[in-house]
N, C-alpha and C positions, 0 to 999 in steps of 0.2 A: 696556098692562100690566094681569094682572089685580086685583082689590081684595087677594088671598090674597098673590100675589107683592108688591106695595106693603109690607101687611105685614111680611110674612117682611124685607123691606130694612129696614124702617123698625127691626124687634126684632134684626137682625143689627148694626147701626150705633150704635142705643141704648142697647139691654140690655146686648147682646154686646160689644160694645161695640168690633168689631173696627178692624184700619186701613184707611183709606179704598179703599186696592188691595185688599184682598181685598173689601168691599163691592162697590165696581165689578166684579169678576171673577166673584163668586156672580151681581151683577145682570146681565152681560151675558150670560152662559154661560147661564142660566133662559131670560134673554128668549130667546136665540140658538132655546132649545129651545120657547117658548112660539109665535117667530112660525113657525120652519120645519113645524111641525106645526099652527100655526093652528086652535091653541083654546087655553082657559087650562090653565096646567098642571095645577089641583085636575082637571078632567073630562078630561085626556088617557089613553086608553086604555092598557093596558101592554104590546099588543101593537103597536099602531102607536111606542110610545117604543123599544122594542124593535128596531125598524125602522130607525129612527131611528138609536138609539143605534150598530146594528151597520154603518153606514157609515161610522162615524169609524175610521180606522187605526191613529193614533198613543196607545196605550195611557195615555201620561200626560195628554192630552186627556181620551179616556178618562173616564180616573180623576177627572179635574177636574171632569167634568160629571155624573157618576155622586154624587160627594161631595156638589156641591151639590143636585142631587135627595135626595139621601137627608139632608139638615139644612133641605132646603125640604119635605118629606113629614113628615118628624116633627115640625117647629114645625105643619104643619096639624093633625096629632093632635092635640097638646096641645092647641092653640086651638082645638081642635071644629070646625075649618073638614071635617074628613073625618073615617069609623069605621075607615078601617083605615089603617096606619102601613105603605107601602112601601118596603122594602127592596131595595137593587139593591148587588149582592156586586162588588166593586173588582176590577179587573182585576191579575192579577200581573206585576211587573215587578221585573225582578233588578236589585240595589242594586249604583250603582257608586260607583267613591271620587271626593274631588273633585279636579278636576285642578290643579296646581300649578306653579311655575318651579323650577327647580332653580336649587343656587347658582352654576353656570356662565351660567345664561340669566340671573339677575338682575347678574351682572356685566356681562355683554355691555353690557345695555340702560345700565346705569349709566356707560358710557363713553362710548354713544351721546349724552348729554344734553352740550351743550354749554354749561358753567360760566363762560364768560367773560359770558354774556346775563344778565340778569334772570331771565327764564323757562327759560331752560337749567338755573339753579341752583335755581331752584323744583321743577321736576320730579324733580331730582337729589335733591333732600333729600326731597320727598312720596315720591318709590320709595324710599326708604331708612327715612324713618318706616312706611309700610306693611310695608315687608319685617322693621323691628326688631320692630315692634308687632303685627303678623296681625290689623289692622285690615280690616275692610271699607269699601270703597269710602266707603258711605252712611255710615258713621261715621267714617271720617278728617273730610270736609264739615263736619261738625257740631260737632267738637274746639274748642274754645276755650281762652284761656288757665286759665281759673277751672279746667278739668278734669283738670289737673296739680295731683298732690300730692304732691312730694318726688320722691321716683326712682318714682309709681305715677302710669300714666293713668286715670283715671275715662270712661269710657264709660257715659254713660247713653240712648241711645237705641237700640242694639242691636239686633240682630235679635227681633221679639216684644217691642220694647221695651222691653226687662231692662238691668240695669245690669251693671254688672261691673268689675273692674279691670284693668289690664295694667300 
């Protein structure tokens, strides 16, 4: 890995202070780019990244790798690690909605769970708490009692970390 790239991790992690998945996914996705073109990414030309770049197919890749170049290129500007500041323009991709169960498909499942079990009744009331609440996954987990407050759930780990109530 080069000193620049170290950097760039070490000011995304501290400063940025981002979460540890997206660290690791700027770090893999650089490195992914720094070893298949084998040089560091400050001296990688922009016709061979070019190259590069125009083999990947799946646009939201893509974009993924595209993003971290262009927030790994501008922290080199600032830090004077380079004089010029590259830009690499994001790929367009049409926005779709996100998919969901309808209320025939959450009953199905909800009859499938077999209530007479422990765990039958566990699932039974967790699909029924997610479907009351439009909880995510990663935040049902983390729920505790402390984060009920009257008839409100307190969610504070969120997506981006944010709080919020339900």
């Amino acid at each position: 890995m080069s000193p620049q790239l170290e950097a760039f991790i070490e000011y995304i992690s501290v400063t940025k202070a981002l979460a540890l998945t997206s660290v690791s996914a700027y770090q893999s996705d650089l490195l992914i780019i720094e070893n298949e073109l084998n040089l560091p990414l400050i001296s990688i030309n922009t016709q061979k990244l070019h190259k590069y770049l125009f083999s990947i197919t799946n646009k939201r890749t893509l974009n993924r790798k595209l993003s971290a170049l262009n927030m790994f290129f501008n922290f080199c500007y600032k830090s004077s690690f380079t004089e010029d500041n590259k830009k690499f323009p994001l790929s367009k991709i049409s926005s779709t909605l996100p998919k969901f169960l309808t209320n025939d498909e959450i009953m199905r499942g909800l009859k499938l769970c077999d209530k007479s079990s422990w765990l039958g009744l566990r699932d039974y009331t967790l699909i029924l708490f997610l479907y009351a609440t439009g909880l995510r996954i990663s935040e049902c987990l983390n729920v505790t009692k402390s984060d009920i407050e009257e008839v409100w759930l307190r969610v504070r780990h969120g997506k981006g970390d944010k709080e919020r109530l339900v």
